[in-house]
Steps between C-alpha positions, in 0.01 A plus 500: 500500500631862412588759755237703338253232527564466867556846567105573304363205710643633830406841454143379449460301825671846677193654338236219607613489819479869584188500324393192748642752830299780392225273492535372847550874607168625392326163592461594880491921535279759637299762336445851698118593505505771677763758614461797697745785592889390498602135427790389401601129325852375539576246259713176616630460122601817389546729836320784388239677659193617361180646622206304523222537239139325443583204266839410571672185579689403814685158532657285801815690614331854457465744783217682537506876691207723598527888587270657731176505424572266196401160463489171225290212440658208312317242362725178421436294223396231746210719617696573852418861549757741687413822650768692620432845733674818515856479656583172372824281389414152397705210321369249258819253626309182351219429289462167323134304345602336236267193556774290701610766756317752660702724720472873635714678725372872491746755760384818660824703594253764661111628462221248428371267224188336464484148306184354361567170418291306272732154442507265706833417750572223760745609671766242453530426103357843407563787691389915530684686741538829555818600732569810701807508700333377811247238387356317224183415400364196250181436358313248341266705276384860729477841499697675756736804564882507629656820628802588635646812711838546467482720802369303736639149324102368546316314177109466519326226348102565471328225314148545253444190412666159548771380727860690535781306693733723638841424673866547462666415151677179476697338268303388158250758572370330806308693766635434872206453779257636297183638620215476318286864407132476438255756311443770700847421676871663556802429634840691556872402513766716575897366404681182712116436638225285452170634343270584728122308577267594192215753681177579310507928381179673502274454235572891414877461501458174269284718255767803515770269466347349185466812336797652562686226336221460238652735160146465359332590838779765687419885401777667296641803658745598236221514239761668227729188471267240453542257217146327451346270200240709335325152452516455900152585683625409839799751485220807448498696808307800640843707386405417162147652535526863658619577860214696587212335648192319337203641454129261495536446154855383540656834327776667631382781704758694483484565139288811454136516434353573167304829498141483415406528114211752443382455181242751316157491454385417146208617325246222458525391116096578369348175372401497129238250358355460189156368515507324142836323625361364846193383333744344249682285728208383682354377204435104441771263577723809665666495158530831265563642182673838458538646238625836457525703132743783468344836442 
């Protein structure tokens, strides 16, 4: 075989196999649905950093950082749904379904991030954890949020829906003495100790809670940098309608009236009829024949 030959047949498989990488790449990714304020997306491959917008991808490896008053909801092509509030740094370290493995290891360097998962995890073969540097917490298909002060070196865990074991990382991704967090539930864990008993919130602080980390529910207060799909009903707002308040019919009352529109009085138009024409049309059969000669 020629060097040509080889060197043709060589540079082809270079060019399947990147083809086959790129693939992979894009087969597991996020899409951004909504974006409000400053976010920023650092990209694991290439190092850059660019700011967040409404249809853009993010892949395992990327960071994710929110500004204040800024905030991102990711949907992942799995249908796990991320929502991350203002003052936020998360890590995408791991995140594998490819049919054999499912495995996601999601880490919040400060702020909070709400997961809504919709697969299905055990625990032991597939795992999704989300770390802080004082706890970790798995699930097995739940919605629940994960915050972490870097002040005060505390992570919250208040669960939805579902069951949320949190402990102390381990190796593997195993969770340490776990304790278990109901709906309705938190816990707490502050570094070198063990999470504290779950205790049931009020059902007002569950409902605040679930707003606040809830991009289609929490109120926008920097109204000039949001990013929204015009397509999106959900992301309409009472921003988007008129700040001044609504009147019974639903109108803005702040806008100003309309003045009242006098119109004049018009002369009553005189009534003309023609004897041979009424007698005409109520003839036989309410049918007529008119015909009229020039002069």
């Amino acid at each position: 075989m020629s060097r040509t030959l080889k060197f043709c047949i060589g540079l082809s498989l270079s060019l399947t196999m990147g083809i086959i990488e790129v693939r992979a790449e894009e087969a597991i990714h996020g899409i951004m649905m909504v974006v409000k304020g400053d976010v920023k997306v650092t990209s694991a491959a290439t190092k850059s950093t660019e700011p967040g917008k409404v249809g853009k991808k993010v892949f395992p490896g990327d960071t994710i950082l929110t500004g204040p008053d800024s905030r991102a909801k990711i949907v992942m092509s799995d249908k796990n749904v991320l929502n991350i509030s203002p003052d936020t740094k998360i890590v995408i370290e791991k995140y594998t379904n490819n049919g054999q493995e499912k495995s996601v290891e999601l880490k919040v360097e400060f702020g909070k991030i709400r997961a809504s998962v919709e697969q299905k995890y055990d625990g032991e073969k597939s795992k999704f954890n989300v770390k802080t540097p004082s706890a970790v917490a798995g699930v097995r298909g739940t919605d629940f949020l994960t915050s972490y002060d870097r002040v005060s070196k505390k992570s919250e865990i208040i669960t939805f829906t579902g069951t949320v074991a949190v402990g102390k990382p381990g190796p593997g991704g195993a969770i340490l003495n776990p304790v278990f967090v109901q709906p309705g539930q938190m816990t707490s864990a502050t570094e070198g100790k063990a999470p504290e008993a779950p205790k049931t919130l009020p059902k007002e602080d569950v409902k605040k809670a679930n707003q606040e980390s809830n991009s289609d529910l929490a109120k926008n207060q920097n109204s000039g940098g949001d990013r929204k799909p015009a397509s999106s009903s959900s992301m309409v707002d009472a921003s988007d309608l008129g700040s001044g308040p609504k009147g019974p019919t639903g109108i803005d009352s702040a806008l100003p009236a309309s003045a009242p529109q006098i119109l004049p009085t018009l002369p009553k138009v005189p009534v003309v009829t023609n004897p041979f024409l009424d007698g005409a049309v109520r003839g036989a059969g309410s049918k007529a024949t008119i015909i009229i000669n020039k002069q």
